[in-house]
C-alpha positions in Angstrom: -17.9 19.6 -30.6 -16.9 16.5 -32.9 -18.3 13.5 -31.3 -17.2 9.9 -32.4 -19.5 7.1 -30.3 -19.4 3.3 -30.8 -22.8 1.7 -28.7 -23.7 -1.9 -28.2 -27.1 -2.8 -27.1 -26.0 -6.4 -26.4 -23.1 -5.0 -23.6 -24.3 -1.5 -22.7 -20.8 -0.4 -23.3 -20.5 3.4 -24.5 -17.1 4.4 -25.8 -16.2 8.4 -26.8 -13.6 10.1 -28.3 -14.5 13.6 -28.1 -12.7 16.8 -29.3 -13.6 20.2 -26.5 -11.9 23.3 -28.1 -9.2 21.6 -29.0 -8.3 19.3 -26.0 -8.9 15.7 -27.0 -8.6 12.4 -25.2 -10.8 8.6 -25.0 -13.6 8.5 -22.5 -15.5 5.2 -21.4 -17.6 4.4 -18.9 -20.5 1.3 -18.3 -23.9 1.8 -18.2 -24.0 0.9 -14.5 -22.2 3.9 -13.6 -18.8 2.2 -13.1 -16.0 3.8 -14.6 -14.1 1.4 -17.8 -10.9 2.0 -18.5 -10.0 3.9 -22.2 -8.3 1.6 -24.5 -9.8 -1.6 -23.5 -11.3 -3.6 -26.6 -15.0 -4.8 -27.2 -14.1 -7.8 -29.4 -17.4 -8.7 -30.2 -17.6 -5.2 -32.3 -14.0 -4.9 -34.3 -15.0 -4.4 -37.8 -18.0 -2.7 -36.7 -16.4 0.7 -38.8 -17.1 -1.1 -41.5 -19.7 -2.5 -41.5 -22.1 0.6 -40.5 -20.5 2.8 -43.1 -21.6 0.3 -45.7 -25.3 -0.5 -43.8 -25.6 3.5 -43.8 -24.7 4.4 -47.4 -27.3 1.7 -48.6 -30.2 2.8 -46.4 -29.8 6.0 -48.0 -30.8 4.5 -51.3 -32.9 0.9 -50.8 -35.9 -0.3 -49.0 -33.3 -3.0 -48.0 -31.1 -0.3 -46.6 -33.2 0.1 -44.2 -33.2 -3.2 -42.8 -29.1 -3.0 -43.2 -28.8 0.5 -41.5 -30.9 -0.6 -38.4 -28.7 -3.9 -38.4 -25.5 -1.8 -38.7 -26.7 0.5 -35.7 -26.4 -2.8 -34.1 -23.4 -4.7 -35.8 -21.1 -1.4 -34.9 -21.1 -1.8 -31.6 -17.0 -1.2 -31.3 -17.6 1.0 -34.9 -16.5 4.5 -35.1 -18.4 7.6 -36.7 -19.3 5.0 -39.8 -21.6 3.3 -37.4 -22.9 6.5 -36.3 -23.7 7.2 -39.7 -25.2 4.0 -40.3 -27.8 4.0 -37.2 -28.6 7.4 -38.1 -29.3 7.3 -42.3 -30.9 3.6 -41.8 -34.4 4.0 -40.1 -34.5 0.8 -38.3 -31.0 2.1 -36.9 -30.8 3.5 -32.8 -30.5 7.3 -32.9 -27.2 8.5 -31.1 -27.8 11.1 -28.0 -25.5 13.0 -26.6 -24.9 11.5 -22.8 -25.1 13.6 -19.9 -21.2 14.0 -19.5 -20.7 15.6 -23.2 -23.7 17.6 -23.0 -22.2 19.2 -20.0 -18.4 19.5 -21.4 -19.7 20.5 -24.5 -20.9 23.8 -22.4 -17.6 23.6 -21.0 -15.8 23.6 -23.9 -17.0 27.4 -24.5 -17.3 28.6 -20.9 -14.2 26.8 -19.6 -11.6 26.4 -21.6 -8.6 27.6 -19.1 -9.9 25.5 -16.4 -10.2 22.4 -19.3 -6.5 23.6 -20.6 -5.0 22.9 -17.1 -7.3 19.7 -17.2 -5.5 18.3 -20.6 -1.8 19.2 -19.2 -2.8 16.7 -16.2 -2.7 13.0 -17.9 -4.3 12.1 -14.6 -6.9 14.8 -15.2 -7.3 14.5 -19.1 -8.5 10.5 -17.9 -10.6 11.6 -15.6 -12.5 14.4 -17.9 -12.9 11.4 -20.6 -14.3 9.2 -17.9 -16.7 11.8 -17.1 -17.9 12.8 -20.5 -19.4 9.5 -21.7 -21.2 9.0 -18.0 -25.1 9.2 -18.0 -25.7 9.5 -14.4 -24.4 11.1 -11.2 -22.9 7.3 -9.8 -21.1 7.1 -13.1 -19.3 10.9 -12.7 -18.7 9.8 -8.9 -17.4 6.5 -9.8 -14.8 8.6 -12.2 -13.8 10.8 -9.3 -13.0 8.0 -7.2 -10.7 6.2 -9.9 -9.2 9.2 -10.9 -9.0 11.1 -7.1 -5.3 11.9 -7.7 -6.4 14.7 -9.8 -8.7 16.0 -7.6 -7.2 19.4 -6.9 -7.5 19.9 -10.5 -10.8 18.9 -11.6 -12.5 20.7 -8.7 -12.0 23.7 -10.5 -13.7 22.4 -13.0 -16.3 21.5 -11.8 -16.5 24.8 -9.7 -16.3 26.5 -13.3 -18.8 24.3 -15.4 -21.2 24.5 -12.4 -21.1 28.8 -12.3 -21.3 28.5 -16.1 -23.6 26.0 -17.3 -25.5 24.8 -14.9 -28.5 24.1 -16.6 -26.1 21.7 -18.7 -24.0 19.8 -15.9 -26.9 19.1 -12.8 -28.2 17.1 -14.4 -25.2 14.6 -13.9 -25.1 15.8 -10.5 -21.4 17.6 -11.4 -22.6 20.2 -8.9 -22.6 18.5 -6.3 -19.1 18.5 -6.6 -17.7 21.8 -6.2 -16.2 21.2 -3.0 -13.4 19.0 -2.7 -13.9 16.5 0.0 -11.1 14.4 1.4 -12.6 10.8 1.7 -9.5 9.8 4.0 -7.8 12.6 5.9 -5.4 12.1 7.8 -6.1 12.7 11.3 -3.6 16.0 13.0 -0.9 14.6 15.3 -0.1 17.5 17.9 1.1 14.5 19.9 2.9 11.7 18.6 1.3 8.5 18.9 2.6 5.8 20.6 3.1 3.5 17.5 4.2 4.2 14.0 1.2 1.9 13.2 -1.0 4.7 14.6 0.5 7.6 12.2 -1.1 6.6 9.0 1.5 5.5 6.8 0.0 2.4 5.9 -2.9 0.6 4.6 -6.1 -0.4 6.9 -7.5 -4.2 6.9 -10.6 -2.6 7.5 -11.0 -0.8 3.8 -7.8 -1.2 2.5 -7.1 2.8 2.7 -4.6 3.8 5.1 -5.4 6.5 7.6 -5.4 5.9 11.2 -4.0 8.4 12.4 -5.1 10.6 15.5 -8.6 9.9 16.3 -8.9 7.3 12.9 -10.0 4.2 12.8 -9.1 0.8 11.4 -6.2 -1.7 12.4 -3.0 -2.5 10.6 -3.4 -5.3 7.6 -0.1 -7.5 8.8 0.3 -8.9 5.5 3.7 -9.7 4.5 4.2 -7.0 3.0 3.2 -4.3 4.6 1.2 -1.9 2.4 1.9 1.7 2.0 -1.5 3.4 2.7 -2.6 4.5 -1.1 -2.8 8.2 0.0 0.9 8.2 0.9 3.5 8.7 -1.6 6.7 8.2 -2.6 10.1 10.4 -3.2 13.4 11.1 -3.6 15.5 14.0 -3.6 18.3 14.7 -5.9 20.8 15.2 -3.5 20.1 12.7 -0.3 21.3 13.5 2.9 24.8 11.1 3.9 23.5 8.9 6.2 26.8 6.3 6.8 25.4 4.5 4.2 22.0 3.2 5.5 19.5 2.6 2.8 16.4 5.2 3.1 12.8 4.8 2.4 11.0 8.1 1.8 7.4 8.8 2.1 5.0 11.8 2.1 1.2 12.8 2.9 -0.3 16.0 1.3 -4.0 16.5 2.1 -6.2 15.5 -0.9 -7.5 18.8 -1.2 -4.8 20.7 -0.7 -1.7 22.5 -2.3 1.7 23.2 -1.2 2.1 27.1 -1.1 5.1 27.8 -3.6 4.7 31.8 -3.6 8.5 31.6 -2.8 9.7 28.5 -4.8 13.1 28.8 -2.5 10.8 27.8 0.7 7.2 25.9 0.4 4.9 26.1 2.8 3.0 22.8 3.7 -0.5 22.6 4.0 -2.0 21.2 7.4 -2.2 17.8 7.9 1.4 17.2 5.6 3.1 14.0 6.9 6.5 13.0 6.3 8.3 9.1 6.8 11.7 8.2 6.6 12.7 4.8 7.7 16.0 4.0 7.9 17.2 0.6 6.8 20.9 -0.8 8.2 21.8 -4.1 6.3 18.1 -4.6 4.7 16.4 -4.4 8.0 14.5 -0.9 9.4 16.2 0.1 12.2 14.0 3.5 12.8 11.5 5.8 11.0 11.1 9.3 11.5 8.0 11.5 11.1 7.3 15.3 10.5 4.2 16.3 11.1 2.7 19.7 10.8 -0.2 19.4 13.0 -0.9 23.6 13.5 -1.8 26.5 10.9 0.3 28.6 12.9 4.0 29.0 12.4 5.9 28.1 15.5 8.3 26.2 17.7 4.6 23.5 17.9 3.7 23.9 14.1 5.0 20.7 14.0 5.4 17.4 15.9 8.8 15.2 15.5 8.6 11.7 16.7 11.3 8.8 15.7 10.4 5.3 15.9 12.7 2.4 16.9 11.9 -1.2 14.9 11.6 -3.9 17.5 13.9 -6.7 15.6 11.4 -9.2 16.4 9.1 -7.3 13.8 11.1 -8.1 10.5 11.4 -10.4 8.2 14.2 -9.9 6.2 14.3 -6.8 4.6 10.6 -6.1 4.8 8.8 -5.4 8.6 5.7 -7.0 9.3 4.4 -5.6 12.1 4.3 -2.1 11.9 2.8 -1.9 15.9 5.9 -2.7 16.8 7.9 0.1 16.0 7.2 2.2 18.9 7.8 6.2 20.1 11.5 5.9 20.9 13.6 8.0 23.8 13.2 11.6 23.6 16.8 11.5 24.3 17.4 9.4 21.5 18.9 5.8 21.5 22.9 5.2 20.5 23.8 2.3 17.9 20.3 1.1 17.9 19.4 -2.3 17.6 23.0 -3.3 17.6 24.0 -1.5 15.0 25.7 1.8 14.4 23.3 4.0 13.9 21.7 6.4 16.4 18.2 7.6 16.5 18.8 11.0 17.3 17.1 13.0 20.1 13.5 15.1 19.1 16.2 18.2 20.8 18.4 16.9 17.8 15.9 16.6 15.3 14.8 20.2 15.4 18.3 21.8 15.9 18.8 20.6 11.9 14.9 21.3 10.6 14.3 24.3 12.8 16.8 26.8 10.9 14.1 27.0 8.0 10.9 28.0 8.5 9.5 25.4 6.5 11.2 22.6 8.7 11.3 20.4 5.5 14.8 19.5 4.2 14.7 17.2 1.1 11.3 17.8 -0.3 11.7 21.4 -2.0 12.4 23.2 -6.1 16.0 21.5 -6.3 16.0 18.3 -4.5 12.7 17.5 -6.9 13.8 18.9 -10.2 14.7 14.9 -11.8 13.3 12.1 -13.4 10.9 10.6 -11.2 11.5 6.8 -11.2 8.2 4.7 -11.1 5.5 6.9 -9.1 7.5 8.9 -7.3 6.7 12.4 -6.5 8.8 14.3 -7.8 8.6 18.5 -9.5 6.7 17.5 -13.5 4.5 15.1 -11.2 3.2 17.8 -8.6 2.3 19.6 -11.3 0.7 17.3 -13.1 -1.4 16.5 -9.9 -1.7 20.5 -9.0 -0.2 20.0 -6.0 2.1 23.7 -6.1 0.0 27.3 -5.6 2.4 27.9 -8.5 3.3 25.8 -11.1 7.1 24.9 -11.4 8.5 25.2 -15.2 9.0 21.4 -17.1 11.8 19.8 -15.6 12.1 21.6 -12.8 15.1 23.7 -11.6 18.7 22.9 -12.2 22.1 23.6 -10.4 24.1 26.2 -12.3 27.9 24.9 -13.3 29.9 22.2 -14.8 29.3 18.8 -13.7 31.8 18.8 -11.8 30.8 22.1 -10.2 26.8 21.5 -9.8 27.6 17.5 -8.1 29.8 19.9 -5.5 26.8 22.4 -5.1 24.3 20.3 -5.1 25.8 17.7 -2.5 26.3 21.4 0.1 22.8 22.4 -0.7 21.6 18.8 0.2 24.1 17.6 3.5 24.6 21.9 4.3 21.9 23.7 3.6 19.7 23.4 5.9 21.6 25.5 8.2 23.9 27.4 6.1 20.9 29.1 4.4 19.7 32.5 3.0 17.9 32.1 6.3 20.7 32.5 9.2 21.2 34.7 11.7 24.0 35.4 11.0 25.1 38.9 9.5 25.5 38.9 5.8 28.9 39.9 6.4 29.9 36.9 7.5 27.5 34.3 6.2 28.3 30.9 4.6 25.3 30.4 2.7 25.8 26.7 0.7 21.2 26.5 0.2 20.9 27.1 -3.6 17.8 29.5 -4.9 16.3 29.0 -8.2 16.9 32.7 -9.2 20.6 32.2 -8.9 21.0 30.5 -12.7 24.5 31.1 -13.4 27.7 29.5 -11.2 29.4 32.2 -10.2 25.6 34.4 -8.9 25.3 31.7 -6.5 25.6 32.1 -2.7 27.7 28.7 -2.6 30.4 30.5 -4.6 30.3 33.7 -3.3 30.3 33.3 0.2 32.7 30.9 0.4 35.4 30.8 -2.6 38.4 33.0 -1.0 37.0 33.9 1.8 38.5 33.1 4.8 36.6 31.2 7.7 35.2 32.6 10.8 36.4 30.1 13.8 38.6 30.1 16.4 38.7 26.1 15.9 42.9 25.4 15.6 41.7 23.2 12.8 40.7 25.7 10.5 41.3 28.9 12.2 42.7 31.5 9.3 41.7 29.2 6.2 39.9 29.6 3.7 36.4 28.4 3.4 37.4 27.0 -0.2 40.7 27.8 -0.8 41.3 27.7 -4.9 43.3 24.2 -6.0 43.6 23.9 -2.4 41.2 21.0 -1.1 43.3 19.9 1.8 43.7 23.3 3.3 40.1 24.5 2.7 37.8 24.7 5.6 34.8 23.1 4.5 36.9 20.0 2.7 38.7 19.5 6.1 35.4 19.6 8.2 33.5 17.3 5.8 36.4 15.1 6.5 36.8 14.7 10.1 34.3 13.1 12.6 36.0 14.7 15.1 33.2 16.6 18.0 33.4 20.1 16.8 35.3 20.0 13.8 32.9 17.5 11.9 30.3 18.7 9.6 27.4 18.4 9.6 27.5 18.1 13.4 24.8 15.1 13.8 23.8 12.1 12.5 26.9 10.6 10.9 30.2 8.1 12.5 31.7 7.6 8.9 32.9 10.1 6.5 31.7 10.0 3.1 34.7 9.6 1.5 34.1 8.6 -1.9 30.4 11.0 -2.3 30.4 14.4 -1.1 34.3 14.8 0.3 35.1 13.6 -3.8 32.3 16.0 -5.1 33.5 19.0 -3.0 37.3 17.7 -3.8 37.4 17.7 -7.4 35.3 21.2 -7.4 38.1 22.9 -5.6 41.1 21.9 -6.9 39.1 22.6 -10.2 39.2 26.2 -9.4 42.1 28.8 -10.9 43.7 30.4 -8.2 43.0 34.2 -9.0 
């Protein structure tokens, strides 16, 4: 293990950089056990480098060396291995220890090193494992876990590892102690929907500043303009949004601290306990509603999960921001037509699970596809779960990508967004006669995909006189293919899809699909 250390007596400040079979990143962390943040400066010891490496060459050779070596062990204090070699040659310098972090990575290093791998690919992870390595006591390596807690699915396993392993080595900064990941704000299960959406947990407690009410949590609702997103609770957006008549939409998701989102298939993750899912709704700048999924059971089932939709109260905003999150309350079962004046309708909880309750999974726009993009800011999205371990199964760099031209993957992406939820790999309908527009990740090529195949010449199963004997996509043919014309119309059984949108999307996804078709040869 190559060790690099700067000290200061005067500040108590220990800075690392530390090499651990090959992974290498900048660890720092105070004295008093609070974490410091790598890449900070201590100004009082720039030039320190050079000073030591001069104090230490002399107090190899002079009586007065020895004054100068001791004095560079101090002068240093921001120095790099120079100084080291200074306090070290120089015998009025302070010998350099190892702390109790690198002693027990150093162990790690050998005993570890796929855990530690895994570790390094996570930036969030590789901080946290620098942080720990120049601690020299147990609040120091708790103090780390706290700053860097998004990480903790990773660095549980190595703890779990360096604790079986070297023991003797890591106790001592009470890393064992840690083997178990323990969620410091769960989110409390919601078989029933509470009455407000202040009482789901989506946002941030004046009590500690958390988030977390929940069922059965405590705390009230900071009403500080803004409202503040509980820091548990994050952020996302999926490639291929679901047409909404243009309202604006603010997504947001829970996954528990300590656990992962089964990926064993990637076409269908399964959510862990205790997942939450927001979506408010915004109509002009001001919330109108906000939905919430809720999976509440370990058991798959018609009560896995609880739906509940939430109607703002326009008294509650201020502008474009709501300050009073109590008053969004449970709305009608039954749903509530052009709420708050406006035109859109919070559907029914009958209407919300006709569109979620054709996958097993229930969730729509948090899956392989709709994440594989560029995450802007801190969204979630498919590089960032991995980072954070959040997937049984890691999903490859980037993520997955609809097969095709532009012009044909904006056409299958925009189905596999606004369709698929329904028209899936899932239906019970016989093969024979499925449309099937959900994309899978093993379909890599255009024409392998279900979109195509199932619906490119082949003529439509109705008995609706709007479509009745046409083709689901009829080559160079938009106007007389079945899905263009019901993506088109908002008339009652003839529109598509069947909920949740008055206006056609005329310039998205009826262009998208458009262009696609009359891009295809006739055969």
């Amino acid at each position: 293990m190559e060790r690099l250390l700067r000290r200061s007596h005067a500040t108590g400040l220990r800075w690392a950089l530390l090499s651990v079979a090959g992974l290498s990143f900048a660890a720092a962390c105070s004295d008093d056990g609070s974490p410091t943040p790598p890449g900070s400066k201590n100004q009082a010891g720039e030039g320190g480098e050079e000073q030591g490496g001069t104090a230490g060459t002399a107090g190899k050779t002079s009586t007065a060396g020895t004054t100068n070596g001791g004095s560079a062990g101090t002068a240093g204090m921001a120095g790099a291995g120079a100084a080291d070699t200074a306090g070290e040659a120089g015998t009025g310098g302070t010998p350099i220890t190892a702390t109790l972090g690198e002693t027990c990575t150093a162990c790690g290093a050998t005993e570890c090193v796929d855990k530690l791998k895994a570790c390094n690919d996570s930036p969030e992870c590789t901080a946290w494992l620098g942080c720990i390595t120049a601690c020299d006591s147990s609040d120091c390596v708790t103090a780390c876990d706290a700053t860097h807690a998004d990480a903790a699915r990773i660095y549980t396993g190595v703890y779990d590892c360096m604790c079986t392993s070297c023991t003797a080595d890591c106790s001592a900064a009470g890393a064992c102690e840690k083997k178990t990941c323990v969620d410091d704000h769960p989110l409390g299960l919601m078989p029933t929907a509470p009455a407000t959406l202040a009482e789901t947990g989506l946002y941030a407690m004046a009590d500690d500043g958390s988030g977390g009410a929940g069922a059965g949590g405590a705390g009230s609702v900071d009403l500080a303009m803004p409202i503040k997103i509980a820091s548990y609770v994050n952020t996302f957006v999926p490639k291929y949004p679901l047409w909404a008549d243009g309202a604006t939409k603010d997504r947001y998701v829970y996954i528990p601290k300590c656990a992962t989102i089964d990926t064993t298939d990637p076409d269908h993750w399964k959510f862990p306990v205790g997942t939450t899912f927001w979506k408010t709704f915004k109509v002009a700048g001001a919330a109108v509603e906000t939905r919430m999924l809720h999976r509440a059971h370990s058991d798959l089932g018609a009560a896995d999960w609880t739906y509940a939709a939430y109607q703002w109260d326009p008294a509650a905003l201020g502008g474009a921001a709501a300050t009073d999150p109590t008053l969004a309350t449970l709305a009608a079962e039954t749903g509530v037509p052009n709420a708050n004046a406006t035109t859109h309708d919070i559907p029914s909880i009958a209407q919300c699970k006709s569109c979620h309750n054709g996958l097993e999974e229930k969730v729509l726009g948090f899956q392989a596809i709709q994440l594989s993009h560029a995450a802007a800011g801190t969204d979630l999205a498919i590089d960032k779960l991995n980072e954070l371990g959040m997937l049984s199964h890691a999903a490859p760099a980037g993520g997955y990508q609809v097969p095709g031209t532009a012009e044909q993957s904006a056409a299958l992406g925009y189905m596999h967004g606004n369709c698929g939820g329904c028209h899936s790999d899932k239906t019970s309908v016989p093969a024979s006669l499925a449309q099937v527009l959900r994309l899978s990740i093993a379909q890599t090529t255009y024409d392998s995909t279900d979109a195509v195949k199932t619906t490119v010449g082949i003529t439509a199963v109705s008995q609706n006189a709007a479509i009745v004997g046409k083709k689901r996509i009829a080559p160079m043919d938009a106007p007389n293919s079945a899905i263009v014309i019901r993506m088109s119309s908002r008339t009652p059984g003839v529109q598509m899809p069947p909920l949740g949108t008055k206006v056609v999307d005329t310039d998205g996804g009826v262009k998208a699909v458009t262009d696609w078709v009359n891009s295809i040869p006739v055969p």
